[in-house]
N, C-alpha and C positions, 0 to 999 in steps of 0.2 A: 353592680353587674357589668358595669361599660368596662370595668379596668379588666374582668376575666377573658371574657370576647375578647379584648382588643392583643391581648400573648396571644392565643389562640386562632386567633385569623392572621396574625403575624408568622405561625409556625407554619401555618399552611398554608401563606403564601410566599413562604422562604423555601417550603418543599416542595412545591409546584416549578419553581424555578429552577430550583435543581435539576429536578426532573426532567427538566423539557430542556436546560443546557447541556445531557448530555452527550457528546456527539456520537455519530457513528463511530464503532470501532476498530482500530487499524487493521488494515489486511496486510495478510503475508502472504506475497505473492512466488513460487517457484517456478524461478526463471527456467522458461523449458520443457515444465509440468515433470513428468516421468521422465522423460529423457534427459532433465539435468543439463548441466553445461559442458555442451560437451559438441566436437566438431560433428556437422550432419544436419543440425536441431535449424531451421528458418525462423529466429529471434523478431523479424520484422513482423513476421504471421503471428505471430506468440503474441507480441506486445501488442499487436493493432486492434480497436474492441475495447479496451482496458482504460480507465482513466485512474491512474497513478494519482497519489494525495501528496500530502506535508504529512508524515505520521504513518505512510506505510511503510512497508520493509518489502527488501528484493532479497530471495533467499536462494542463493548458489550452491548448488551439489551438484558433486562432481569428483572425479575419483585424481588419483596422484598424475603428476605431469600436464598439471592445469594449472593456470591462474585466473585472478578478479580483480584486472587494474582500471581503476577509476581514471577515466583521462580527461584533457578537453576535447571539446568539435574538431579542433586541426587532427592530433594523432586519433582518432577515431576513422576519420575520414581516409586517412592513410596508413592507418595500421603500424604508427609509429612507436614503440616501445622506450623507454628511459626516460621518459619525463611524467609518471603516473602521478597524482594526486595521492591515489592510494594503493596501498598494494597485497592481497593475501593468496597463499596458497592451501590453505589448512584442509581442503576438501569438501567445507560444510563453511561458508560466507554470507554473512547475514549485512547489510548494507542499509541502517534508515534512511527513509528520503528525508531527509532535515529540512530542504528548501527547495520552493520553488523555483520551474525552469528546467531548461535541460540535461541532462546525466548521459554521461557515455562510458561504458565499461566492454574493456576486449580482455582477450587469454594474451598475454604477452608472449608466449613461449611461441619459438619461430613459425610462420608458415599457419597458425591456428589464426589468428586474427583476419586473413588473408582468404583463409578457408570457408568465414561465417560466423567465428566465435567473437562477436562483438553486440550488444545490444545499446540500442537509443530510448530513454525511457523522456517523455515529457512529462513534469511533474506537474500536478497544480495546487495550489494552497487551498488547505482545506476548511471547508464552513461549519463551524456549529451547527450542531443538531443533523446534519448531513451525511447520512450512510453513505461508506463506499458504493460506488456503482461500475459495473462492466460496460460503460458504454463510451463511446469516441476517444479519440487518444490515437494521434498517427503518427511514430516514429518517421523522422527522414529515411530514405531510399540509401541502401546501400548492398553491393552485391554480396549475396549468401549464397552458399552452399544451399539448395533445396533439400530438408526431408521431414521425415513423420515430426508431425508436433497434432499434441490432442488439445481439445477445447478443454479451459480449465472450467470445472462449479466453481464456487464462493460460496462456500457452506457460513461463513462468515460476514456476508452481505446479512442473510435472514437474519442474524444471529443481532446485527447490526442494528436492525429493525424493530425486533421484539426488546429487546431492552428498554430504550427510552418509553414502548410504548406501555410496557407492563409497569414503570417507573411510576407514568403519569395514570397508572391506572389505581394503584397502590396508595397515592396520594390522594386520588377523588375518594376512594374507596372510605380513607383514615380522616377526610376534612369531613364528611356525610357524618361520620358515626364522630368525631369529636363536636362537632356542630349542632348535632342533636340534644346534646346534653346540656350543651348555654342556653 
């Protein structure tokens, strides 16, 4: 009888582990909310609130005669154009944050960078078992253009939440009724 229990307490404590390893799930953040990327939008008010992970994504809309160039902190700061890291125009720019630390992306196209169309994102590595959260995260200081930006939901925080937790529910649930039976 010792060798049945002994798989059996192995399976569900190999699925209990599972369960509770797994992390919150990435958020995709839209830079701007509704208003997209686009000259007007105060990026510094947007981002601020927001704490950025390892595993989110920054998702850029925005219509023709824009760009999403990845720079460093100098051309950020000065709104320098030709030395991007990265560079697209396609309308719809989807960017992982792969690493921690900080990210700087402006519209390269003349006079927008200049205008406000630049965003500072502080990234931070993210923890196991750790929902995304909405809270602290201060971009550096740099002058925007001021206009409408809305508070974003994170219908994907909650969503963050009830997984792991109905995971490890699932699992108490299947160790009770296999356990019964040894």
């Amino acid at each position: 009888m010792g060798r049945r229990t002994s798989p059996v307490a192995a399976l569900c404590l190999v699925l209990a582990f599972a369960a509770a390893a797994v992390p919150g799930l990435a958020t995709d953040y839209t830079v701007g909310d509704s208003a997209g990327w686009a000259i007007g939008t105060d990026y510094d008010t947007w981002a601020s609130g927001k704490t950025f992970k390892v595993g989110d994504n920054l998702v850029f809309k925005y219509t023709g005669g824009h760009t999403v160039d990845e720079v460093k902190s100098a051309d950020y700061s000065s709104c320098t154009t030709g030395n991007s890291i990265s560079t697209d125009s396609s309308g719809s720019t989807t960017i992982p944050l792969k690493t921690a630390g900080d990210h700087y992306f402006i519209c390269a196209i003349t006079g927008h960078c200049s205008s406000g169309m630049k965003l500072s994102v502080k990234v931070v590595a993210a923890s196991a078992g750790t929902p995304p959260t909405a809270t602290a995260g201060t971009p550096p200081t740099s002058s925007t253009t001021p206009g409408s930006s809305t508070t974003p939901t994170d219908a994907s925080s909650a969503a963050s939440l009830a997984i792991p937790a109905l995971g490890v529910v699932v699992v108490s649930w299947v160790s009770r009724v296999v356990l019964s039976f040894v």
